[in-house]
N, C-alpha and C positions, 0 to 999 in steps of 0.2 A: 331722573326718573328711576335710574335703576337701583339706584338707593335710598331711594322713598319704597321700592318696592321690598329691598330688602329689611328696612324696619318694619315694616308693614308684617314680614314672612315672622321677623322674632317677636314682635309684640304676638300676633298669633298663639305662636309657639308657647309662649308666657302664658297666656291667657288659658291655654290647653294643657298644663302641667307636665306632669309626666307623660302623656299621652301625647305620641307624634300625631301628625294627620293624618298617614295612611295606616294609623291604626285606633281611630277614633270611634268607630262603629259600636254601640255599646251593648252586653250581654243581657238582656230585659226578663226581668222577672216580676208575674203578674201575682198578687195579694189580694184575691178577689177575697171579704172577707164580711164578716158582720162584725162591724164598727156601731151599729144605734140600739142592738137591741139583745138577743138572748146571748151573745158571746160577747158584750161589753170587759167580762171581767178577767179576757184574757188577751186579746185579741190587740188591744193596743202597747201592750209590751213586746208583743211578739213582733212586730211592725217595727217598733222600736229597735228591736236587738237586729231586723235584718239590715235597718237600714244603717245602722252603727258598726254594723262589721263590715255592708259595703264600702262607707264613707274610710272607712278604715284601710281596708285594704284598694280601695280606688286610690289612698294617699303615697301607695305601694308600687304603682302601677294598673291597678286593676288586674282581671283574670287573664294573664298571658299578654300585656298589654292593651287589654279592652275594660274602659268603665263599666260600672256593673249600673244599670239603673233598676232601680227596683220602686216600681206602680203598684201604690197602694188604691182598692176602690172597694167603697160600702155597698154589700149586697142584703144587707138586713137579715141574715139568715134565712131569705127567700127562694126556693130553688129558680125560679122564673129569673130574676134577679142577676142570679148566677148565671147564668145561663146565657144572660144578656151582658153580662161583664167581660165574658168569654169568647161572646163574639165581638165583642168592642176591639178587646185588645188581642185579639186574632189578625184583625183584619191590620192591626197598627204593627205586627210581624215580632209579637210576644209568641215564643214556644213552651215556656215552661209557665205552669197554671198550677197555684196552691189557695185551694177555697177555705181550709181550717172549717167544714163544719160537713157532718155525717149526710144529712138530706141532700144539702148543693150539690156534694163532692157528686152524689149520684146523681143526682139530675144530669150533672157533665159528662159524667162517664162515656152517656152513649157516642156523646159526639168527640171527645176526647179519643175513643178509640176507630172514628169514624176518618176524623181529621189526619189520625198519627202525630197528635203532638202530646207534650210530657205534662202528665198528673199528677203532682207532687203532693204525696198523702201523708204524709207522717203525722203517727198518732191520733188519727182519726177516720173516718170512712170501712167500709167493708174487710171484714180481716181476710176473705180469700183471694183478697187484690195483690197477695205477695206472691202471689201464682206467677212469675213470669210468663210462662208459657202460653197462658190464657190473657191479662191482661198485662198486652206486653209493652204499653204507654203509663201505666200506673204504676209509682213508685214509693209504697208507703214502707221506705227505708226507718229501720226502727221499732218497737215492737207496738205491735195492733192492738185494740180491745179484747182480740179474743185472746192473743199473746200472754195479754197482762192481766186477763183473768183467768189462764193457767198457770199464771207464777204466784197468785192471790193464791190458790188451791196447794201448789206445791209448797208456800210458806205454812200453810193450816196442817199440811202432814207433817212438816217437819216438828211444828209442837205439839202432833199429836202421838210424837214416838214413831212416826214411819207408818202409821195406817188409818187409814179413813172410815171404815167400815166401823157407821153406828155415830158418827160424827154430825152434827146436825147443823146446816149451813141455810142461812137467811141471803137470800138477793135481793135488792131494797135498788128499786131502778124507777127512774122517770121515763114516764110511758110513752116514750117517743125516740126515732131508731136511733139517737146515741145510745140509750140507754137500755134498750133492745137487743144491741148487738151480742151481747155475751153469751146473751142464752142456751143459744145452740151448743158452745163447747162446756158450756158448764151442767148442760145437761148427758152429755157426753161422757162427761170424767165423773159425775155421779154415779154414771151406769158400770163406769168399770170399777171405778173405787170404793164402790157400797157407800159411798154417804148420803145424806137425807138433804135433799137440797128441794127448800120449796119459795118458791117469787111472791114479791110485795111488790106490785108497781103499786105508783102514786099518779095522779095528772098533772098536766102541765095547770099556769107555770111553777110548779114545785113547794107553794106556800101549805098546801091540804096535805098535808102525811098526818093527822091522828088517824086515820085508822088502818094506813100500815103500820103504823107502831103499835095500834092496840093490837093486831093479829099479831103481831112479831113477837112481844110479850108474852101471848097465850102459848106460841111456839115453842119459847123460851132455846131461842137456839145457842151451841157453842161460839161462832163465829157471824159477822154481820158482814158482806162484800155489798158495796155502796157504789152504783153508779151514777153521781151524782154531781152538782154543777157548783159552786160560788155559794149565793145563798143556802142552796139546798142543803147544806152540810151544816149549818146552823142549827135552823129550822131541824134537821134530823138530831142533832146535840140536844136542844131542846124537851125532845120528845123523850131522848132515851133517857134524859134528868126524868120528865114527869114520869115514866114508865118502871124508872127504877131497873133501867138497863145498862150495867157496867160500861163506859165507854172504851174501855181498852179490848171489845169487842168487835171493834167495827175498824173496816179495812175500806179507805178510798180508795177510787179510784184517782188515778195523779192529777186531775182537774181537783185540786183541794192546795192552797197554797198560805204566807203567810198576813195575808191580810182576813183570811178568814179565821186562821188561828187567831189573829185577837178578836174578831170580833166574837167567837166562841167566847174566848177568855184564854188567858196560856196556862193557867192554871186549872182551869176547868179541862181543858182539852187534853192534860195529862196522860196519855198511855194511847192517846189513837194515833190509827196507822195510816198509812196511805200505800199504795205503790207508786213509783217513782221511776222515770225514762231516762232522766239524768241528774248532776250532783247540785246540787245547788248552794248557794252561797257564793259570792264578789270575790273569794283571794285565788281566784283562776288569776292562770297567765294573760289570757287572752284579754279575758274582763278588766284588770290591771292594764294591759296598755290601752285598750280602748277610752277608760276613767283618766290614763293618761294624755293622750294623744287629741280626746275628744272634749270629756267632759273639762277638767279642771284649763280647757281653751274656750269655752264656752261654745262648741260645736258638736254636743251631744245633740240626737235626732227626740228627744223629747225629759220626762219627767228622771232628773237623776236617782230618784228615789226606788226607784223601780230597778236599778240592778243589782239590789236586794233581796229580787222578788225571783222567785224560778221560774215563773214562768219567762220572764224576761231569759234567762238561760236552755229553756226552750225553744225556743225565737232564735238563740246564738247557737244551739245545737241543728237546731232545722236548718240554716243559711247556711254556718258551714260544711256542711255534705253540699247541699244545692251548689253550691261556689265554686265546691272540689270536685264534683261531678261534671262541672263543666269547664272548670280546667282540664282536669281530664282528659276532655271531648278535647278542647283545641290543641292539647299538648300532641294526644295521640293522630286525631285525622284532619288539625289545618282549622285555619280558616276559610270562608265565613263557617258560622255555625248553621245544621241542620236538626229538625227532631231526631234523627237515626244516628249522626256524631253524638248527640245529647245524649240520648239511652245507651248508645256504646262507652263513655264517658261514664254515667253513674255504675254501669253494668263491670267496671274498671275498679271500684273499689274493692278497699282492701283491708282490713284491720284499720280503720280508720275511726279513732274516737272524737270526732269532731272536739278538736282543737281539746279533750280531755273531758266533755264532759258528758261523753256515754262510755258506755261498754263497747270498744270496737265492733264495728261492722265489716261485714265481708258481703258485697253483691253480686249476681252472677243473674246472667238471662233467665235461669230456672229460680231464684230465690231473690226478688224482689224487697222482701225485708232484710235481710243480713244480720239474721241471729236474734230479733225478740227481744232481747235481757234487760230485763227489772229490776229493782231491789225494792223491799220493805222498808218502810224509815216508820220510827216511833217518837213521837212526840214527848220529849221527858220533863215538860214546863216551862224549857227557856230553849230550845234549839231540836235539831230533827238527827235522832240518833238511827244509822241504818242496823236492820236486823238482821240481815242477808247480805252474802256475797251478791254483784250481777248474776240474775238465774235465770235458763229457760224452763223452763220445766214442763213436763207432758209433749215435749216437739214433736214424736212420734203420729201422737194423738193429734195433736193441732195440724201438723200437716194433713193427715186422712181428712178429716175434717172440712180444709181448705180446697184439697180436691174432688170430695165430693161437691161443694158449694160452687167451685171454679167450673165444672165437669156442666152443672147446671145451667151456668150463665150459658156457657161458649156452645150450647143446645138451644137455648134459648135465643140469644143474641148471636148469630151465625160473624165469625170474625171476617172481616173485611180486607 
């Protein structure tokens, strides 16, 4: 019997990898996300890339000895939805919650900072949420919309000789609060910079832009800042053909990738820019061993074709901080994990450029994002050339700005 018991202990064992049993408890990470509908075109690479860095480094040992599981679930872009994905996997003793979309993210907020559990925001949701001090369970580690529409501004003075004044800027947004979010600080940096900065929303879902573009035309502005989604960027291509407006005019927002480049044309889409959160392109270290270790074994977590694609490198930028934040956590206060090891844990970074493919971040209780930086890339017909160093630009501004909006909420929403 008692060597029945002991193969019994090593088959076990086998079966459990690297993972002993008294440390098999795994680190759960929730992907409440819209998989059917308005975020179809990003949302499944990024799912992709977390679950290929976890499978990855689970073949490591996982985070400090613990499997990493990562719960993907479709919320349709619905705040309600959300909301109810959140308590699903609340109650199944998931701490850290990343919705990847601006309306959800808020609908959770109140409970998120209700609960005390981690809101993992990167690159999407409210840019005064890098407030630590206000909300101090939201983590939109990375830089924000309003971030990246101050280094959209700081790249237009830079070709404008170092001054703005008389400068004429078009905002061309989908009328809904992704594409809302910017306004506040871009009307901000107008007020101080002297430029002429006047709004084109369109309606959803994004197909009707003539006649943003026919006022945009009459405008005839120097610069085009574009918040705008997948097709939308088409569709705006399009317009600026029939309109007869230069496309090496118009700035996206980093929701612009390279499957809409062809479907522009790469030839057509010659000279546009986008702003950009991280580097994109497959001869990364990490993405290399992953195509090693995963794909070319046929244990990649979905379409190979996609780590091609940056936003797939989005997806590997967001996990790695997530991952490392909560190595962190267990390195510094133990196991089991807590929301409050967790936040102490990401609040522990440090010049960390997720595995190389941002601009190091630095986080701390009071600065939730860890530095913003962006870069310009320009489209030159076959590949994405950057036009900027990483830049933050106007931080001064951006944080006033954040504190005013942060100063708002924790008035209005009395913290708990």
């Amino acid at each position: 019997m008692r060597r029945l018991l002991c193969s019994l202990a090593a088959m076990a064992f086998a079966v459990a990898g690297t993972f002993p049993a008294a440390a098999a408890d795994p680190v759960k990470f929730a992907l409440c996300y819209d998989l059917s509908k308005a975020y179809t075109f990003v949302t499944p690479q990024i799912a992709q890339a977390a679950k290929d860095y976890a499978a990855l480094l689970n073949m490591k040992g996982g985070i400090e000895g613990h499997p990493i599981d990562v719960i993907v679930q479709d919320h349709g872009n619905e705040p309600q939805r959300g909301i109810e994905c959140y308590e699903k996997l609340k109650r199944e003793g998931v701490m850290v919650f990343d919705m990847l979309s601006t309306p959800v993210s808020r609908a959770v907020l109140p409970r998120i900072m209700k609960d005390g559990n981690i809101l993992l925001q990167s690159l999407v949701g409210r840019g005064d949420a890098i407030d630590g001090d206000v909300f101090k369970w939201v983590f939109p580690i990375g830089p924000t919309y309003w971030g990246q529409a101050a280094n959209d501004i700081e790249y237009i003075k830079q070709k404008s000789g170092g001054k703005l004044k008389g400068v004429k800027v078009a905002f061309l947004y989908i009328d809904y609060p992704f594409g809302q979010e910017p306004i506040g600080i871009l009307k901000t940096l107008a007020q101080k910079e002297g430029f002429d900065l006047q709004l084109f929303p369109y309606p959803l879902p994004g197909n009707e832009q003539a006649s943003a573009w026919t006022q945009i035309r009459r405008y005839n502005p120097d610069w085009i800042v574009s918040w705008s989604l997948s097709k939308m960027h088409i569709i705006a291509s399009r317009e600026m053909k029939r309109n007869g407006i230069p496309i090496d005019k118009y700035i996206a927002v980093n929701w612009l990738n390279e499957v809409d480049i062809n479907n522009i044309g790469p030839a057509e889409a010659k000279g546009l820019k986008r702003g950009t959160n991280v580097a994109g392109g497959s001869n990364h270290p990490i993405i290399q061993e992953i195509i090693k270790e995963l794909y070319d074994k046929g244990k990649g977590n979905g379409d190979r074709k996609n780590l091609e694609d940056v936003y797939y490198n989005t997806g590997l930028a967001i996990y790695s901080i997530a991952f490392e934040g909560a190595r962190l956590a267990i390195k510094k206060d133990g196991w089991p994990l807590t929301p409050q090891k967790i936040k102490d844990g990401f609040e522990s970074l440090k010049d960390y450029d997720a595995n190389g493919l941002m601009a190091p971040v630095t986080v701390t209780a009071h600065d939730h994002g860890g530095g913003g930086k962006t870069r310009i890339e320009m489209w030159d017909g076959a590949k994405w050339v950057p036009q900027t160093d990483w830049i933050a630009g106007f931080s001064d501004e951006v944080w006033k700005v954040v504190k005013d909006e942060s100063a708002k909420y924790a008035k209005e929403e009395p913290q708990k």
